[in-house]
Phi, psi and omega in degrees: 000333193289320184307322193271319173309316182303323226256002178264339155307320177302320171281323168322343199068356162293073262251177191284136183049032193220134195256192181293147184263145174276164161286139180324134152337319199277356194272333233245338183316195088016179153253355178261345160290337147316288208283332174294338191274310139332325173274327194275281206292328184268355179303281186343284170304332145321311186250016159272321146342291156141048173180166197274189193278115196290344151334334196268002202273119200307327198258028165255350173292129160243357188261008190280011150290343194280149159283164178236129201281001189282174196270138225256128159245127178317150159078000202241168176217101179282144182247083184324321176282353141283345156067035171216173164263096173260113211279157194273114187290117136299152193039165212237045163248356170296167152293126198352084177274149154281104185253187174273270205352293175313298218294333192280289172293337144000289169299335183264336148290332164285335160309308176271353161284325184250030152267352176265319141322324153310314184281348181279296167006131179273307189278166191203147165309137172279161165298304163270158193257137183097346194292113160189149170325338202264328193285298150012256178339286193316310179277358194292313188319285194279023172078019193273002172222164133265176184315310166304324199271351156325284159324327182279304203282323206283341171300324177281316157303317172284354163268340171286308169278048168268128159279129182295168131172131207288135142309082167323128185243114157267121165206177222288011183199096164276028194257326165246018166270148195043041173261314209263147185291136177274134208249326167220138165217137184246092172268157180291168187303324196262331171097035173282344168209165188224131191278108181262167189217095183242162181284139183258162159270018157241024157112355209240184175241149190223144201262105179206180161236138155268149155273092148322017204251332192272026164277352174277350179264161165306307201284352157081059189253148192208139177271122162249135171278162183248151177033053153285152197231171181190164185222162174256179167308156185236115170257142188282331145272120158245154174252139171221151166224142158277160156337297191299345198080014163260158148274117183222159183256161168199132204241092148015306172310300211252124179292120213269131200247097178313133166096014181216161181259147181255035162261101158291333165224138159220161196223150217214117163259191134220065148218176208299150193246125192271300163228152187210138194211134190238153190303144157326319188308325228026082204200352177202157169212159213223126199209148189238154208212172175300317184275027174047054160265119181249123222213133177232103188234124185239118221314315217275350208229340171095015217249126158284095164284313209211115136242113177305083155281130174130007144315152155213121184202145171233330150210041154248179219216096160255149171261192190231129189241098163262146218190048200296336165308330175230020155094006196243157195210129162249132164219147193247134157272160164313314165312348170058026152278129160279094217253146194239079169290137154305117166305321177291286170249044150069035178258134177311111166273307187200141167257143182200105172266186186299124153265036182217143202302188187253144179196178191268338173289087162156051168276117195277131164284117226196138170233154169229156166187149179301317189243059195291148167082020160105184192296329190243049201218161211243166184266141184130195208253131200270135182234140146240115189232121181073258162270348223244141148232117180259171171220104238251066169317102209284153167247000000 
């Protein structure tokens, strides 16, 4: 009797000193409170191991740029190649937490990994649609352009084909070239060399030329001297720009008068202004601010003419590389694209992103010019990023 009685607990479903187990919570959920409910139980089992859940790593996804049509949870993060949920860890002292931070950047490295594949690319999109040398030519024949906006558009192009290709740096103590990050570069009027600013490991800068002559070569190689000093040009007007976003001028020559203002022009951005650079006319001036505003204001009348939208920038004091003989407007962003603009009517020509990930120390330096390396010297946009210098070359 006792036998038959165990075997009807048995069908019954009972165990010995056990009651029926009910069903889980995560069965009765959502399908996206399961999974969250799920991330927890693997959490759990993760730091009972003694290490986190390797799943959990922000850079094993390459597809979580992509959107997901699934339902949005507070505090939660869906990973579309993973078919889960990972919840958003605050501040960054946990162990490999997932923040929105990791997830942004996440995104913003997969972006600039396939805009450097694009760029790599030997054909590239044209800038303007219909834009290519032979039509070029064709209207030039029948007088349908002049000589400038000829020259301006041929320019366009050719910034449009620009090839990458890394530079070798030789100077007189090869045991440390090219250890140190370039903080600046700066070329001279004629562009036969160019003046660096590199970063030191005890905190300071250190000064030299490059000789730009070995740009003419196949192996595309160049000498730098060290610890050199230089000065700049002195103009009897100075321009400032400010915090606050005003621009005001001053003209040296002239003597502050009681009862007058010694400011001759101001001008208003409205965030703080990173750079400013007046025109060859000196009738304009060109000037860029923390809300990654690039601004063309012209002086005689105090007036905003022209703005190049697709700058970024949110608080560092990046500069502006005008290039009026061929028509270019260069700026490197916080984001650390290099954006190329028509000085004329203020059209995006070409993004060039960074080849070294984006980060705020590695913020890219840039000189562009038609002739880099002297009259006999080739043409296109010289980049300094970190220790590496490219040189990006119409073809």
């Amino acid at each position: 009797m006792e036998r038959g009685w165990w075997r009807g607990r048995e069908k019954r479903g009972w165990s010995s000193g056990k009651q029926r187990r009910r069903p889980s919570r995560a069965r009765r959920c959502s399908p996206g409170r399961r999974a969250a409910v799920r991330y927890e139980q693997d959490e759990t089992q993760a730091s009972q191991n003694g290490g986190p859940s390797t799943s959990e790593s922000p850079s094993s996804s390459s597809s979580s740029c992509q959107s997901s049509p699934v339902p949005e949870l507070p505090g939660f993060y869906y990973d579309p190649e993973k078919n889960r949920y990972f919840r958003l860890l605050p501040g960054h002292n946990n162990y490999n937490p997932l923040t929105k931070e990791s997830i942004q950047y996440r995104e913003m490295e997969c972006k600039r990994l396939k805009l450097l594949e694009e760029d790599e690319q030997q054909k590239k999109k044209a800038s303007r649609a219909g834009l290519n040398s032979s039509i070029l030519l064709h209207k030039r024949q029948l007088g349908l352009l002049s000589s400038t906006n000829y020259c301006r558009l041929v320019h366009e192009l050719k910034v449009n084909c620009m090839q990458k290709r890394k530079i070798e740096i030789h100077g007189p103590d090869s045991s440390v070239a090219g250890t140190n990050n370039f903080k600046i570069i700066v070329a001279d009027a004629a562009c036969e060399r160019i003046f660096a600013v590199n970063d030191v490991e005890h905190g300071g800068c250190k000064y030299g030329i490059i000789n730009l002559s070995g740009l003419g070569k196949e192996s595309l190689t160049v000498e730098m001297y060290d610890n050199l000093y230089f000065t700049n040009r002195k103009t009897p007007v100075l321009y400032n720009g400010c915090r606050s976003g005003e621009i005001f001028s001053i003209d040296v020559r002239q003597r502050s008068q009681k009862g007058q203002s010694w400011k001759a022009v101001r001008l208003f951005h409205d965030s703080a202004v990173t750079s400013v650079r007046l025109l060859q006319t000196e009738y304009y001036l060109m000037a860029a601010d923390m809300a990654g505003k690039i601004k063309l204001w012209d002086l005689r009348v105090a007036k905003c003419v022209k703005q190049y939208k697709g700058h970024h920038n949110e608080y560092a004091t990046l500069p502006l590389h005008i290039n009026e003989e061929e028509g270019l407007l260069t700026a490197v962003g916080q984001d650390c694209y290099t954006r190329i603009w028509s000085l004329q009517d203020t059209h995006l020509l070409r993004t060039i992103p960074s080849p070294h990930p984006s980060s705020k120390d590695s913020i890219p330096s840039v000189v562009f010019s038609s002739k880099l390396g002297g009259n006999q010297g080739v043409p296109g946009l010289l980049m300094a990023v970190r220790q590496d210098l490219y040189h990006f070359s119409y073809s």
